[in-house]
Structures are given as C-alpha cells and as structure tokens.
Backbone bond lengths (Angstrom), bond angles and torsions (degrees), N, CA, C in turn:
res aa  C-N    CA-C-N  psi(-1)  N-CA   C-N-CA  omega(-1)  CA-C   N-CA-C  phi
1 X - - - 1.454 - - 1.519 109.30 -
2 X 1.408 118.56 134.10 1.472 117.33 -177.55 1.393 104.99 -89.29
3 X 1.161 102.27 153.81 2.044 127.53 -176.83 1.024 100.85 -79.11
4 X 1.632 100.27 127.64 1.698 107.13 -167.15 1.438 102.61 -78.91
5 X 1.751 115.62 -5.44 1.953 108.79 -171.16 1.904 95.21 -82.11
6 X 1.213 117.50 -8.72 1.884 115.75 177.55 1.538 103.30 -80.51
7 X 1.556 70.49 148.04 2.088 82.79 172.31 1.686 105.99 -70.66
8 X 1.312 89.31 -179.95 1.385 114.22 170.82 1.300 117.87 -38.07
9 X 1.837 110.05 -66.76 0.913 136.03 -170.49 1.650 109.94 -121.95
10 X 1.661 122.99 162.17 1.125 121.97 -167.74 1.928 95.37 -118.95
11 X 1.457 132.82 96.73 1.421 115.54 -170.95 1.878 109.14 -80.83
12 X 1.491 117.12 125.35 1.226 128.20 155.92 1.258 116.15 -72.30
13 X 0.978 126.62 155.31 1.279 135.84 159.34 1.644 125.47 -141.45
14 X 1.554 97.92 100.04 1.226 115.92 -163.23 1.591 115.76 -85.65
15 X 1.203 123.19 113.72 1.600 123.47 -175.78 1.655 121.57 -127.78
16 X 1.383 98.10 117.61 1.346 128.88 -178.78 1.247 131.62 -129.84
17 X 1.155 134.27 150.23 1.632 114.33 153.43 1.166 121.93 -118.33
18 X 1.542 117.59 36.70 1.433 120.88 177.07 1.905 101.38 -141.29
19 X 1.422 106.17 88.25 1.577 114.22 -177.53 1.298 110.45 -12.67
20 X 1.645 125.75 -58.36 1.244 134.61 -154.72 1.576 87.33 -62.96
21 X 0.833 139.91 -22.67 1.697 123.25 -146.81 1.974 87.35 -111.47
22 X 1.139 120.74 -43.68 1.274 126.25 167.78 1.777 106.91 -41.89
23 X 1.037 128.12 -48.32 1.363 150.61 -138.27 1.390 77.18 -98.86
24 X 1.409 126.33 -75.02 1.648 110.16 -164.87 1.327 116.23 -58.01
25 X 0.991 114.40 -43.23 1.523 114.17 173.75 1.554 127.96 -62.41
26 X 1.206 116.77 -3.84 1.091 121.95 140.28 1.485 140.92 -85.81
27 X 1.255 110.49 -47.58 1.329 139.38 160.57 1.875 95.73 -47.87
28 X 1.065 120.94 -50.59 1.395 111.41 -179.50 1.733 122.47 -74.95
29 X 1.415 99.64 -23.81 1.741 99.26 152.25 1.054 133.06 -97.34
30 X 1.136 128.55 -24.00 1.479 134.24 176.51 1.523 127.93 83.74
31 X 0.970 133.31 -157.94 1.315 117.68 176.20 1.542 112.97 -97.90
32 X 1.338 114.40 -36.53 1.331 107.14 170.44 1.605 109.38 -134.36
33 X 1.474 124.44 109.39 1.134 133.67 -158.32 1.533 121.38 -96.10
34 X 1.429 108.37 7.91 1.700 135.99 -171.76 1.387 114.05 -165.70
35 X 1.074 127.99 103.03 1.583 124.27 151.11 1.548 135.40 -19.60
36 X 1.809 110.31 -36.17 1.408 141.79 150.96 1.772 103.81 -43.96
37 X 1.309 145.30 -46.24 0.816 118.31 -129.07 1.655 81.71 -149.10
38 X 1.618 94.91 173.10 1.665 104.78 -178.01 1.350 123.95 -76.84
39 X 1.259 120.29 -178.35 1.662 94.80 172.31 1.053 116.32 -101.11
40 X 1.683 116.62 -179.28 1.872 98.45 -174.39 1.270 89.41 -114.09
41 X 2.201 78.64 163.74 1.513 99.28 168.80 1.403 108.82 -103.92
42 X 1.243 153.51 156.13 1.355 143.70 166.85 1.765 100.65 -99.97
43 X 1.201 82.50 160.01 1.785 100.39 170.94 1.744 107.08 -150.73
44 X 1.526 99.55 105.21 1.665 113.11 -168.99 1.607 100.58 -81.80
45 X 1.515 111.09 118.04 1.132 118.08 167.14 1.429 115.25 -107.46
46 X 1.337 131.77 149.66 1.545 151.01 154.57 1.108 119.98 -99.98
47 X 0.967 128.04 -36.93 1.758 120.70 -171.29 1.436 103.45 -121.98
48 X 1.620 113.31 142.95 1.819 107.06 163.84 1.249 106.93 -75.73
49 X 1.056 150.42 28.78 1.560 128.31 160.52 1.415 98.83 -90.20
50 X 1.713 123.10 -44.13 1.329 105.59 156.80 1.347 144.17 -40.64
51 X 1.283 104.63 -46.67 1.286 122.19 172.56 1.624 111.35 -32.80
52 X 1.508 86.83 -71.52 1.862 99.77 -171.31 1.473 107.17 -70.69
53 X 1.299 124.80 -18.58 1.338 99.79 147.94 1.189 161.73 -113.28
54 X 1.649 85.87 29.75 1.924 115.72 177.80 1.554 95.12 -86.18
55 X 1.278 113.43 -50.45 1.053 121.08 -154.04 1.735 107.45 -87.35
56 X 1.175 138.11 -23.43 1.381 151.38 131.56 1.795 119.97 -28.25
57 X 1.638 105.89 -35.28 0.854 114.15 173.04 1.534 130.07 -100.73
58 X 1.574 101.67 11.26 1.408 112.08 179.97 1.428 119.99 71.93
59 X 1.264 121.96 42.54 1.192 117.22 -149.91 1.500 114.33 -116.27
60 X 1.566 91.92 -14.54 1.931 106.84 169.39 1.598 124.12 -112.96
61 X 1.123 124.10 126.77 1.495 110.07 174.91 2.065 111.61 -76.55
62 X 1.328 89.99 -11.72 1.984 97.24 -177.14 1.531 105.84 -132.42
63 X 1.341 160.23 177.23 1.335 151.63 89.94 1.413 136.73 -105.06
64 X 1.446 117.65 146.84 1.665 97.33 -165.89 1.676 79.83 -125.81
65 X 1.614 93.69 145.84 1.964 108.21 -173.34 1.243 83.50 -138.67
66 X 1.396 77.42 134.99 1.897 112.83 -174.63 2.097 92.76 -89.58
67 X 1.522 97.99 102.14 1.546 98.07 168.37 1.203 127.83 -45.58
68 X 1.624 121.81 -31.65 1.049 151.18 -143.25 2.076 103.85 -94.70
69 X 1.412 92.25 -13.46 1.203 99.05 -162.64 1.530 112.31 -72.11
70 X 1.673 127.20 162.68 1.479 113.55 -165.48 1.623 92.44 -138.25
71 X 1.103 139.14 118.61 1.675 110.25 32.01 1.438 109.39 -111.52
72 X 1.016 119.85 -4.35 1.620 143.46 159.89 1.289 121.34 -75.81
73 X 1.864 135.91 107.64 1.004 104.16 175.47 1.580 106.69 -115.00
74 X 1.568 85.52 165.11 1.849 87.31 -175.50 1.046 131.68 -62.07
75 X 1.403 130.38 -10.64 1.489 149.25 -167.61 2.008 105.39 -88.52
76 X 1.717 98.75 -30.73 1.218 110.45 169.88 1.732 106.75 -80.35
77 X 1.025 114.02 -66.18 1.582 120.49 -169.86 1.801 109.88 -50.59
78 X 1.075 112.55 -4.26 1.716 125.72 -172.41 1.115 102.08 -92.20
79 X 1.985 106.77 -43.99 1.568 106.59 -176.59 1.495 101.43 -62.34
80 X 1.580 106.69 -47.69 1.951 101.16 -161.68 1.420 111.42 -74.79
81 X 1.353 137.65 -26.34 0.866 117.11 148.81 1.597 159.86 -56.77
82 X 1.709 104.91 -30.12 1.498 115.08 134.05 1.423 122.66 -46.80
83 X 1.364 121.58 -64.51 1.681 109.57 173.34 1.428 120.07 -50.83
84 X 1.113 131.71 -36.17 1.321 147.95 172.91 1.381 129.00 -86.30
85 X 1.535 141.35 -15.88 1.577 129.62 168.67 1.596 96.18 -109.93
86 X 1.002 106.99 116.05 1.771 103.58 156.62 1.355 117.82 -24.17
87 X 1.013 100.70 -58.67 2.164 119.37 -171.60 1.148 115.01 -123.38
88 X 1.171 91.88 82.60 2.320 100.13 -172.17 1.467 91.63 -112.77
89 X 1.159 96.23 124.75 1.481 118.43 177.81 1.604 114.04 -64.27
90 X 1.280 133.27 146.70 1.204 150.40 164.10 1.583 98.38 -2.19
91 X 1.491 110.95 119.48 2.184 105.68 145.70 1.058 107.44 -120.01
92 X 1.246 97.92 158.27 1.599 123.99 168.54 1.669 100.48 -121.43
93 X 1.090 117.39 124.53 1.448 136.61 149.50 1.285 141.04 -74.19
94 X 0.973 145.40 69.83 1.690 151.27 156.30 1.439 111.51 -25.27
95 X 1.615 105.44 103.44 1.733 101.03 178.31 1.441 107.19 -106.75
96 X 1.008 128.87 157.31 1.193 134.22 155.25 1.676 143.73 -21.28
97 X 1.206 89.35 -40.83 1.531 114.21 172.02 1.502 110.61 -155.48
98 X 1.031 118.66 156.09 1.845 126.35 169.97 1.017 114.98 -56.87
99 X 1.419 135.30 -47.31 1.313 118.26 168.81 1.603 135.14 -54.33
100 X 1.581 110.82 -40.79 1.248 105.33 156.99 1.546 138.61 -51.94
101 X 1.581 115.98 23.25 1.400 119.47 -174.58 1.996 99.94 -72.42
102 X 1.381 120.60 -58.75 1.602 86.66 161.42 0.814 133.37 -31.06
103 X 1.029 155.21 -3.13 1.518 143.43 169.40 1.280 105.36 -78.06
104 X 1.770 121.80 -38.88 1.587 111.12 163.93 0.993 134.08 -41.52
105 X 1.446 111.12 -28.93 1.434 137.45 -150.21 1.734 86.96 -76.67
106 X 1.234 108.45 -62.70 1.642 113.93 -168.84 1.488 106.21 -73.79
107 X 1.163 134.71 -2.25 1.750 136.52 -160.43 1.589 101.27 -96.36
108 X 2.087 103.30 -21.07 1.564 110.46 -157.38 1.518 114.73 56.24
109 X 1.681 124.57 17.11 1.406 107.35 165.49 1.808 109.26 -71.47
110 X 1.245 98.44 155.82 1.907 117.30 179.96 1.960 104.00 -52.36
111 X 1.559 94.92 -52.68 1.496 81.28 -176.70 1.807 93.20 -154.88
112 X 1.233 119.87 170.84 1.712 144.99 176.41 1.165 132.93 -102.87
113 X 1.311 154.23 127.57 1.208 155.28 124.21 1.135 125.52 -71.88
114 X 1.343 109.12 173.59 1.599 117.70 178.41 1.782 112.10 -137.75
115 X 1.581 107.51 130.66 1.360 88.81 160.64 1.429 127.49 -84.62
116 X 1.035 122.42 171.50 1.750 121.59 1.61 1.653 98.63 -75.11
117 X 1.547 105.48 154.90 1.043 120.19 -172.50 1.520 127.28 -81.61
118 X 1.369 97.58 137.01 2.078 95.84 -152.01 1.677 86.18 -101.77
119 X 1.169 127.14 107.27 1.470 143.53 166.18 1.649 114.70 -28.70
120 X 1.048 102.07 -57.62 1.549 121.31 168.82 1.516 108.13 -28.63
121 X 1.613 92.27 -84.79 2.042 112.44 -167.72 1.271 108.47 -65.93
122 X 1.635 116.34 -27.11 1.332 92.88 175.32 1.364 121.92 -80.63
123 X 1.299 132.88 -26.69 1.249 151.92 142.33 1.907 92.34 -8.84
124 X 1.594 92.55 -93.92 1.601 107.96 -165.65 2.164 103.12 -31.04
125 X 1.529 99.92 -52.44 1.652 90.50 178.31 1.224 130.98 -56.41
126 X 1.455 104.36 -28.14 1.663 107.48 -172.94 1.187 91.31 -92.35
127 X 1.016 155.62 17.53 1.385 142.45 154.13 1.029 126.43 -87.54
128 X 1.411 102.78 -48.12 1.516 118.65 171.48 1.850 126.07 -39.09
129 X 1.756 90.74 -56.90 1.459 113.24 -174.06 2.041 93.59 -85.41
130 X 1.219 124.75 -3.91 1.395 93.52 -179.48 2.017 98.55 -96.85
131 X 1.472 96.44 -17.42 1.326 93.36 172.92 1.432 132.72 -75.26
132 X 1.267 94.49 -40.77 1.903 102.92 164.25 1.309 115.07 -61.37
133 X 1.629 126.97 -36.07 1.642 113.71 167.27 1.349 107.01 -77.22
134 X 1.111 133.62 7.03 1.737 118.45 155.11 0.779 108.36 -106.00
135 X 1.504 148.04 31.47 1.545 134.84 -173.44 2.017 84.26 -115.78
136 X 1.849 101.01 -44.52 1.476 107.42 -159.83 1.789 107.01 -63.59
C-alpha cells in the first residue's frame, strides 16, 4: 500500500549524453519499480547545464548520472551539485567499471552502479534511496 505523505508521482532525473544509456536506465526500472511506492516520471537529460538547472529547480525527487558521460561527467556533476543545492536529492552514479565505485565515494553521491547496467541492482538502489527520502 502506498504512503498517503508521497506524491502522485516519484520524478527521476536521468542524465546522459548517449540516449542508449538514458533508455536503459529506464527500461531497467520501469515505470513502477515497487508496489510501496508511486510511479515514476523520468526527465531525460543530455547536457549538465540542464542538469543544474532541473535540479536547482527542484525538479527531481532521485537522479542517476551516467559517469561515463562526455564532456561532463556524472561523477563530477554529483560532486557540484552536493556542494551547491542545500537539498539535493539522492544520486546514483553509473561508473564505468566496478572498481571505480570510489569515485562515488568522493562525488558524495548516496549510492553507484556500474555498466553495463544490471536491471536488478539498480532497481534494488532506487528503491532503497526513494524510500528513505519518504520516510525523512
């Protein structure tokens, strides 16, 4: 049963600059990825100037940044947006490989992936972190 204190909808904000990689990451959560929770909306980003000003504008309750991304990478844009929004909602980072998960570590995103993207775990993260920002 969903919590009557959640919105309607839950907004992602997915950032890449290579569609295909936007596309899985949706395709790998789906529209509604918990029974607990609302369904999502996505919001497909390409460029960080969008970014910082979707997200400046309050416009995501989650975002996942593709590290991988050029000429901006997401592992960077995670850091500036932690230094920069008071109340920046949950990231998840997509690295390149598994070992690069330190790099989350220094970005201050909530949690990491790796491509290629495992449908499953990312599932399990965004759930996790969309449930703990409705509990707080």
């Amino acid at each position: 049963m969903a919590d009557a204190n959640l919105p309607a909808v839950l907004r992602v904000l997915v950032y890449s600059n290579d569609a295909d990689t936007r596309s899985q990451v949706m395709l790998a959560l789906g529209r509604r990825p918990h029974p607990e929770l609302p369904p999502l909306e996505y919001l497909e980003v390409a460029t960080a100037a969008v970014v910082l000003e979707r997200m400046d504008a309050g416009a995501a309750d989650l975002a996942v940044l593709d590290g991988e991304s050029a000429p901006v990478g997401g592992l960077g844009l995670a850091k500036q947006l932690k230094d920069e929004l008071a109340e920046c909602p949950p990231l998840i980072v997509l690295t390149g490989r598994a070992d690069d998960a330190w790099l989350a570590n220094w970005s201050r995103a909530e949690a990491v992936a790796s491509h290629p993207i495992d449908p499953l775990r990312l599932t399990e993260i965004v759930v996790d972190l969309l449930r703990r920002r409705s509990a707080a």
